[in-house]
C-alpha positions, 0 to 999 in steps of 0.5 A: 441184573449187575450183581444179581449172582454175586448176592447169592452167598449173601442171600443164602446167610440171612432169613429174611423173614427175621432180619431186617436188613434188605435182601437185595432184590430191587435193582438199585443204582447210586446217581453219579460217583460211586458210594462208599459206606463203613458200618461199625457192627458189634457182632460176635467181635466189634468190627467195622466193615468197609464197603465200597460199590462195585458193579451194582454192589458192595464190595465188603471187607471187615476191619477189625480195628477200624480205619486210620487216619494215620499213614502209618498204620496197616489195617487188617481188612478181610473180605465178606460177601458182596452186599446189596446197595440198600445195605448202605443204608442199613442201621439196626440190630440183627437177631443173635440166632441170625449170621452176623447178629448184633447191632449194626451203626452207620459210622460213615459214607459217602461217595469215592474216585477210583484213584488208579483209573485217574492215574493210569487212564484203566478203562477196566476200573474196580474190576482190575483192581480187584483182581490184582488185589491193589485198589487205590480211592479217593473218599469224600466221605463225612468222617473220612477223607482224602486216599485210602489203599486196600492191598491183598497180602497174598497171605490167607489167614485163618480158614484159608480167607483172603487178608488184606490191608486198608492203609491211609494214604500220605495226602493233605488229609492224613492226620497221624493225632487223630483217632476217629473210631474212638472220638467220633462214635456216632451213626452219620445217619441218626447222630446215635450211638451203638448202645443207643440202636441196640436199646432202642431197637431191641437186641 
């Protein structure tokens, strides 16, 4: 199964038995363009995490500041473990004695293009891109639009992890007065707020 392996460190984290989000076992494709999603978790830190299907997985980054619209700004973007593709559905609230506890909103998603696979015709997609630490996407998404770039520093941060950076890219879409994490807070699922999820569904 695409991705069966990569989930191991993620299944190893999480009691499944206590936490509600999916473990991965089914074998679940998207139909037609691969998806992204951004979840906004108020975990230990308020975070959002960028996630984007790879090989029958997310791939996942957390962001600690969010996404821009603004080309200007640099994004810190540091690597999680891969996720399975039923996470991108996933809105709750994780256990405080469970990895990753707290409230977690789907803030946005949708579907996205491999920009450097239209550019430079590389049958080799997600995978090269990745390992050469430059993805290039196209985001269709509800709140976010138009390219984004996430580019491997080659700089580990703290506890030796990986650092990245996710940058908006200069397009049509790119809008330097807009802030959306702030003015548009609310799950794209349910149209609810994280204090609301964290009140309704018990932390």
């Amino acid at each position: 199964m695409p991705g069966k392996d990569s989930l191991k460190t993620y299944r190893d984290k999480r009691d499944f038995r206590k936490t509600g989000e999916p473990a991965g076992e089914k074998v679940v494709t998207s139909s037609g363009k691969p998806v992204f999603v951004i979840q906004k978790h108020d975990a230990s830190r308020l975070h959002y995490d960028f996630r984007l299907e790879v090989d029958g997985v997310l791939k996942s980054w957390a962001v600690p500041k969010g996404p821009s619209t603004d080309p200007r700004e640099k994004r810190l973007a540091v690597p999680t473990e891969d996720h399975p593709l039923e996470y991108a559905n996933f809105e709750g609230v994780i256990p405080k004695d469970e990895y990753g506890g707290g409230t977690v909103l789907v803030w946005d998603a949708g579907t996205y293009r491999n920009l450097r696979e239209e550019k430079e015709k590389d049958r080799a997609g997600m995978g090269r891109s990745l390992d050469e630490g430059k993805i290039e996407v196209w985001l269709e998404g509800k709140k976010l639009q138009g390219g984004y770039a996430l580019i491997r520093t080659g700089k580990p941060g703290r506890g030796n992890k990986e650092q990245w950076l996710l940058i908006k890219k200069k397009d049509e879409k790119a809008d330097a007065g807009r802030n959306p994490t702030s003015s548009e807070p609310e799950s794209v699922i349910t149209g609810r707020s994280i204090e609301e999820i964290a009140s309704e569904e018990g932390e």
